[in-house]
BAKE-958694 format. One record per residue (C-alpha): x, y, z. Coordinates in steps of 0.05 Angstrom, whole numbers, plus 32768, in hexadecimal, padded with zeros to 4 digits. Each point is the difference from the previous one (the first is absolute). Layout:
<zavos>
XYZ
...
</zavos>
This chain:
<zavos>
800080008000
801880477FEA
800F802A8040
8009804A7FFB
8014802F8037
7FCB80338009
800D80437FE0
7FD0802D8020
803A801F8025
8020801D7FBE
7FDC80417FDC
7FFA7FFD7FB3
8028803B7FE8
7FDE80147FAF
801D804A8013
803F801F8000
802B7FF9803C
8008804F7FFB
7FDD80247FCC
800580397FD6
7FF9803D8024
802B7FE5803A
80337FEB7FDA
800980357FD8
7FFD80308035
80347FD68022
803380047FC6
7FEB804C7FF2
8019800B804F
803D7FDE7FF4
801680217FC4
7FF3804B801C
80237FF28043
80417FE87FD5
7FF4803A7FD5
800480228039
803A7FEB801E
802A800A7FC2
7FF87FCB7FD5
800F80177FB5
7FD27FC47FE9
7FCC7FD98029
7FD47FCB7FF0
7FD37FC98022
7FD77FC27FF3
7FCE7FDE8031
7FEE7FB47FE5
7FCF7FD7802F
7FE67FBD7FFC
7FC07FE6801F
7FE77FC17FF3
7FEB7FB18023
80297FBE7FEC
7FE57FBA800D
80377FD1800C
7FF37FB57FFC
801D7FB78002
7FE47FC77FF8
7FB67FF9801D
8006804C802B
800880467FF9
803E8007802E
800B804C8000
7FD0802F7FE7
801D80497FFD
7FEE804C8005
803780227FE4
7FFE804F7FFE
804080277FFD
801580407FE6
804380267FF4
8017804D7FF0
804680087FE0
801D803D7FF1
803A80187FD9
802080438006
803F801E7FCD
802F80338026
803980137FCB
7FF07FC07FD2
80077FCE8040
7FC27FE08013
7FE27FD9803B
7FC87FDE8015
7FD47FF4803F
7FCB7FCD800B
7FC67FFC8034
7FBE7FE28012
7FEC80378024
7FDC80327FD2
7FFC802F803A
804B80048001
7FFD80117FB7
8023804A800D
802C7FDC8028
80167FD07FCE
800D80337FC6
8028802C802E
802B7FC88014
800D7FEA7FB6
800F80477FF1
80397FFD803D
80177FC77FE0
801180167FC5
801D803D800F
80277FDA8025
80167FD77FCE
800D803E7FD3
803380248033
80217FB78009
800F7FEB7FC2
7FF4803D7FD2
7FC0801E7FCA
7FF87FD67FC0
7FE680227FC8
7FBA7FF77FF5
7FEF7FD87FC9
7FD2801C7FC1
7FB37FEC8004
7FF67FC77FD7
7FDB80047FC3
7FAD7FE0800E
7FF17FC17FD5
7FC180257FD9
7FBC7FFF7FFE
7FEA7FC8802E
7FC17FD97FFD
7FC77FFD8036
7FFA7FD8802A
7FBB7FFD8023
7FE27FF3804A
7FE67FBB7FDF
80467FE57FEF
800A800A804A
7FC67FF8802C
7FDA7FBC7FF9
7FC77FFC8031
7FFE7FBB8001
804280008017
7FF0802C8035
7FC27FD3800F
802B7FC38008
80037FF98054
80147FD6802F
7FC87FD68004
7FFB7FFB7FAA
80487FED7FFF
7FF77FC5803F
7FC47FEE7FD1
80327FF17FC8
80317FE58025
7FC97FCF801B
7FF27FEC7FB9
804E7FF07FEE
80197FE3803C
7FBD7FCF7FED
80117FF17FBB
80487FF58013
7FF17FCB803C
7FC87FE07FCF
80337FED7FD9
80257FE68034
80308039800A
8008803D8027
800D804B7FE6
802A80388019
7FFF80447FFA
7FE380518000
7FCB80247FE3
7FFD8047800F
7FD980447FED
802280498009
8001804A7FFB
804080267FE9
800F804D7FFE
8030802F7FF3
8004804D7FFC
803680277FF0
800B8051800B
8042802C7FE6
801C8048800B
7FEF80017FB5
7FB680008015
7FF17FB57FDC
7FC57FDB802E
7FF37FC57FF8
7FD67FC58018
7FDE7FBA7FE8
7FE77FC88027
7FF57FB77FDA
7FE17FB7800F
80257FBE7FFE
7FE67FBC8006
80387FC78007
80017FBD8004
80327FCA800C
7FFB7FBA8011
80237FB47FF4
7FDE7FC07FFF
801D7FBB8015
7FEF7FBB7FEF
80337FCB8017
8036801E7FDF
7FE3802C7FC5
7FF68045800C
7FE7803E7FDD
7FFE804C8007
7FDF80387FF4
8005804B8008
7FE0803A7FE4
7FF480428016
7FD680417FE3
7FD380398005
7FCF7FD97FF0
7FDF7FC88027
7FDB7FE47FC7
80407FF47FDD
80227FD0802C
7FC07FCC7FF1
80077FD28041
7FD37FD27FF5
80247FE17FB7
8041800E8023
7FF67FD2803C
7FE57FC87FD7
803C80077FCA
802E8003803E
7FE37FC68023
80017FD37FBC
804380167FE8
801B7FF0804E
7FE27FB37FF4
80177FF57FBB
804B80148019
80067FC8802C
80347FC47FEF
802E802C7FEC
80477FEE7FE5
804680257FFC
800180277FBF
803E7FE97FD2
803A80387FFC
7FFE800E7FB6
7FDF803B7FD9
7FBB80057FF0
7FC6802C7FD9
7FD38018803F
7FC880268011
800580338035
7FB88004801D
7FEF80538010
80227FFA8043
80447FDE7FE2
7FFA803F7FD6
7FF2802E8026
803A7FEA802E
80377FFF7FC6
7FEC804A7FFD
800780128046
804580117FFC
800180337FC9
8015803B803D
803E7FDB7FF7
801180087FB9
800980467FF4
7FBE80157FF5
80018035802A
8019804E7FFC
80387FF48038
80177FBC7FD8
7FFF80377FB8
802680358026
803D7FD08019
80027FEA7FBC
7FEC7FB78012
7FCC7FD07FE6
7FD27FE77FD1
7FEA804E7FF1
804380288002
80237FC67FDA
7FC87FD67FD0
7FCC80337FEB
7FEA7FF17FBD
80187FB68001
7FC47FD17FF2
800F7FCB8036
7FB67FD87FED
7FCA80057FD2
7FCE80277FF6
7FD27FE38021
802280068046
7FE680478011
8010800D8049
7FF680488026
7FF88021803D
7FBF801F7FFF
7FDE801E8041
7FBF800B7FD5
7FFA7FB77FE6
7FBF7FE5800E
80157FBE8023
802C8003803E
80038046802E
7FFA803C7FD8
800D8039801C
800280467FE5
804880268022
80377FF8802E
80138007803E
802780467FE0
7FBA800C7FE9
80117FFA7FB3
7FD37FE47FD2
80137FAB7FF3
80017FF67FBD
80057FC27FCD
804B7FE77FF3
800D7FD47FCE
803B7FD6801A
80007FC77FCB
7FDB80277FCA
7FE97FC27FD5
80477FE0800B
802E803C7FFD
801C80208042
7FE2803D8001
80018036803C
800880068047
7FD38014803C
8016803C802B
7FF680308037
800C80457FFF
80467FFF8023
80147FC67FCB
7FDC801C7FBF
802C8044800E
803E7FD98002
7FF67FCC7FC3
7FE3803B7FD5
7FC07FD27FFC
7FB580108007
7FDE80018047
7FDA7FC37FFD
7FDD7FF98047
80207FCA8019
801B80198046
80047FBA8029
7FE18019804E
80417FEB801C
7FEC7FFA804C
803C7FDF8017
803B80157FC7
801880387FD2
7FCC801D7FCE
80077FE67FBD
7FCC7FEA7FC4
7FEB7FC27FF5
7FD57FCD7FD4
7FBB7FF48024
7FC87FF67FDB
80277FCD7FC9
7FCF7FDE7FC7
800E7FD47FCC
7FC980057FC3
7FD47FC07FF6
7FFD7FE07FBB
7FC37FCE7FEA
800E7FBE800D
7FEC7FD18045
802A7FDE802C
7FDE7FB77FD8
801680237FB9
804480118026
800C7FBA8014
7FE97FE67FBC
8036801C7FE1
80307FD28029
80197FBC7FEA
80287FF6803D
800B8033803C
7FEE801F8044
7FC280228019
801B802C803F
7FC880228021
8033802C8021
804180178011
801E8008804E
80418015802B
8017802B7FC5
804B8023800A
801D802E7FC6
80477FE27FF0
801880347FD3
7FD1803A7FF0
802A80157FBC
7FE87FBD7FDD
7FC47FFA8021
80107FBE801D
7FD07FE38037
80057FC7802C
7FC57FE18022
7FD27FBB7FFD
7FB77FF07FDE
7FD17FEC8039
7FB47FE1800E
7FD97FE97FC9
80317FF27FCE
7FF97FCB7FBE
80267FDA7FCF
7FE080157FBE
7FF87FC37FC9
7FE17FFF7FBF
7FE780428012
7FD17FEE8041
802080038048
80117FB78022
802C7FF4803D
800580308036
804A8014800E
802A8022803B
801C80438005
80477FFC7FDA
802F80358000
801080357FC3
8032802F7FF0
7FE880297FC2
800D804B7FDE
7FB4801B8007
801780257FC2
80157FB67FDC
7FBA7FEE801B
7FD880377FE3
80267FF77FBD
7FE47FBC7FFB
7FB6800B800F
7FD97FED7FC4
7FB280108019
7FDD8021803E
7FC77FE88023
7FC28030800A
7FFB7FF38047
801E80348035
80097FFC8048
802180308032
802D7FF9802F
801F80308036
804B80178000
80197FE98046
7FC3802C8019
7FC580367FE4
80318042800F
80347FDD7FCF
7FC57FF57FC8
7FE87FBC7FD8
80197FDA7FC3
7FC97FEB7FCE
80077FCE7FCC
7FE97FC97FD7
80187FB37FED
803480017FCF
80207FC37FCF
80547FFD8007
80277FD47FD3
80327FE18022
800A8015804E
80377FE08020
7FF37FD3804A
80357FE6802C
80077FD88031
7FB87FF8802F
7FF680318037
800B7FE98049
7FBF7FF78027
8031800E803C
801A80427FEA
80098022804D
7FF5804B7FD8
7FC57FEE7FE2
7FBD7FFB8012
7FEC7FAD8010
7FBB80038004
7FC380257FE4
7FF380148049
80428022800A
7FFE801F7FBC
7FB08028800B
80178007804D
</zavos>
C-alpha cells in the first residue's frame, strides 16, 4: 500500500516569493545609496524563487518541500574597479549598496583605476516575448496535493509491475528585477513545472526528466507508462561489446552531449582571450546542416526568459548555425572587450566572478521518430541517456562519460537486448559531424540547476560512436542507485 506523509503542513506557493514592486524598490534603494556613496556605476538584481517539490521513493513521498528564497546583489564601479555585495535582507538594501561601493573604492586606491571600457554595441531589434511564454496557470495550479496525486499514480504503475520508482516532481515561481544608475527597470516573474523520476525492475531501469513553463507539456500520464514499460523491457541485460557502433541518442543523450558547450569557447570571455571554438573555428562547418544548435532565451520549449541579470535584452545566438560555428554569447563587460554584440547572456553568478554564459541551449528538431530513427539501423545502440560527463579537452571538444538506464542493442532495425552502461570517450564535434537525421521529439533538462538555465533537444542518429570498456557499477564518485541519484 502507497503511504504518503501528510502535506498539510506545507503552503502551495503559485506567487512570487517577492514581487514586483518590492523588488524593484529593493534594487532602486540599493543602487541610490551606492550612488550615493560614490560609486561611478551601480547596478542591482533581485532573483527569487518560490515554489513546492514532492520528493519520493519507492511506495512514499519522503520529503515534501516549501522552498522560498530570495537574494539582492549589487555591483558598484569606483575608477573602473568593481565589487559586489549580497543579502537576503531587502531591508538592508542601502546597506548593501553602500558597502559594495566601499569595496570598490577600496579596491581602486589598492591596486589602481582601469579605464572604463566602451559600451558595447546592442544586438538589434529584439522580438517579444509575451506574459504567456512565461506564466502558465496550470503550472501555478499544480500543488502539493495535485503533485502527491501523481506521484500516487507512478509509484502504482511502477510496483504493478513489480518494481519501485524514485524521484521529484515539483511546481515553482521565479523572478528577477534589475535597476541601474542608467535608469533601466526591470522585472519578470515566470512558471516552471519539472519532473524527474527512474523506474526499476530487477535490474532494468529507466528515466525521465522534463521540465517547462508549461504543465501540459510534460504529459505525465504517457510518460509514466513509457517509463514503467521501457524499465521492464531493460531487464536481462548484458555487457555491451567495446567496438564502434551507429546509435541513437534518445532527447536526453542529446541534450546531455550539449551541455558542455560553456566550455568550448562559445562565450565572449573564451572570444576575447582568443580561445575556442569562436575565436579560432568561426566559419568552419564542423556538421551538417541539419545540426542547427543555439542559445535562445525566447525559444518556446525550455525557460525563456526575456533579459539578464545586467537587465539587457537575451537574444537568439546561433552557436552551430546549421553546422558552421557561428558566434558567441556575451555580457556587457565581455562584449566591450571581444568587440562583439551584447547578447544578454550575463550568468547570475551568486557564488563566482561575473561572466556570460550559455543558458537557455536548443538544438532544432527535424521529422523523423525515434521507431524511423532506429529503422535506419542495421546493427547499433539505443542509449536513452548520457551520465557523469567530464570535459577532457575543451579545444577538441572531447567528452568522457557513460550511456545509462534504458539502453538497446539495435538489429535489423528494431531494438533487442537490453545492455549496461559502457564507457565513451568521443569529440561532441566528431559526434555532431556524424549525425545523419533528428528526431521530432524534445525534452528539457536543467543545467546543474534553474539559475544556470536548461538544455532542449531531440533524438538524433550517429554513425559510428565509439564504447570502451563497461562502466563499473561500483564507481565510489558516482551515484549507485536511483535513490542516491533523485536524493
Amino acid at each position: 500500500m502507497t503511504a504518503v506523509s501528510s502535506p498539510t503542513t506545507f503552503v502551495d506557493l503559485a506567487e512570487p516569493a517577492v514581487g514586483a514592486d518590492r523588488a524593484v524598490a529593493a534594487c532602486g534603494e540599493a543602487v541610490r545609496a551606492a550612488k550615493a556613496a560614490g560609486a561611478d556605476e551601480a547596478e542591482a538584481f533581485l532573483s527569487g524563487r518560490a515554489g513546492g517539490y514532492t520528493r519520493f521513493a519507492v511506495d512514499r513521498v519522503h520529503q515534501p518541500q516549501d522552498v522560498h528564497e530570495r537574494q539582492l546583489m549589487v555591483r558598484a564601479v569606483v575608477d573602473g574597479r568593481s565589487a559586489r555585495v549580497a543579502t537576503t535582507d531587502l531591508a538592508g538594501a542601502a546597506d548593501a549598496g553602500r558597502r559594495a561601493t566601499g569595496r570598490a573604492a577600496a579596491l581602486a586606491r589598492a591596486a589602481g583605476p582601469l579605464p572604463v571600457l566602451p559600451a558595447p554595441a546592442a544586438a538589434g531589434q529584439v522580438p517579444t516575448l509575451g506574459p504567456d511564454a512565461l506564466w502558465d496557470e496550470g503550472t501555478a495550479a499544480w500543488g502539493t496535493s495535485e503533485r502527491v496525486d501523481a506521484v500516487r499514480g507512478l509509484m502504482s504503475a511502477s510496483a504493478q509491475a513489480g518494481g519501485e520508482a524514485f524521484g521529484m516532481l515539483g511546481r515553482a515561481v521565479t523572478e528577477l528585477a534589475v535597476v541601474d544608475h542608467e535608469g533601466v527597470e526591470r522585472y519578470a516573474a515566470a512558471t516552471e513545472a519539472f519532473g524527474t523520476f527512474t523506474v526499476r525492475i530487477d535490474d532494468g531501469t529507466s528515466h525521465w526528466v522534463d521540465l517547462d513553463r508549461r504543465l501540459d507539456v510534460l504529459d505525465l500520464d504517457a510518460v509514466v507508462a513509457r517509463t514503467v514499460e521501457e524499465a521492464g523491457r531493460a531487464r536481462g541485460r548484458v555487457d555491451l561489446a567495446d567496438g564502434t557502433y551507429d546509435v541513437v541518442l534518445g532527447p536526453l543523450a542529446t541534450g546531455e552531449l550539449l551541455e558542455g558547450f560553456h566550455a568550448y569557447g562559445f562565450t565572449g570571455d573564451a572570444v576575447a582571450d582568443g580561445v575556442g571554438a569562436v575565436a579560432r573555428r568561426r566559419g568552419e562547418r564542423v556538421a551538417p546542416e541539419t545540426v542547427d544548435i543555439a542559445d535562445d532565451p525566447r525559444a518556446v520549449r525550455g525557460l525563456p526568459f526575456p533579459f539578464d541579470p545586467e537587465g539587457t535584452d537575451s537574444v537568439r545566438v546561433p552557436l552551430l548555425d546549421h553546422g558552421v560555428v557561428s558566434d558567441a554569447v556575451t555580457d556587457r563587460a565581455s562584449a566591450a572587450k571581444a568587440g562583439l554584440a551584447l547578447t544578454g547572456h550575463a550568468h547570475i553568478a551568486r557564488e563566482e566572478t561575473p561572466h556570460p554564459a550559455p543558458m537557455s541551449l536548443t538544438m532544432a528538431p527535424g521529422t523523423a521518430s525515434v521507431e524511423e530513427l532506429v529503422g535506419g539501423v542495421e546493427r547499433g545502440v539505443y542509449v536513452q541517456r548520457l551520465w557523469y560527463l567530464r570535459v577532457v579537452d575543451p579545444a577538441a571538444t572531447t567528452l568522457t562519460g557513460g550511456s545509462r538506464d534504458a539502453c538497446f542493442l539495435i538489429e535489423d532495425g528494431r531494438l533487442t537486448t537490453p545492455v549496461r552502461p559502457a564507457r565513451f570517450t568521443e569529440s561532441v564535434f566528431g559526434v555532431l559531424s556524424r549525425v545523419d537525421a533528428i528526431g521530432s521529439d524534445v525534452l528539457a533538462q536543467p543545467l546543474a540547476n534553474v539559475w544556470n538555465g536548461a538544455v532542449s533537444a531531440p533524438a538524433v542518429r550517429v554513425r559510428g560512436f565509439r564504447f570502451g570498456s563497461a562502466s563499473s557499477s561500483t564507481s565510489p564518485t558516482a551515484p549507485q542507485t536511483p535513490e542516491e541519484e533523485t536524493a
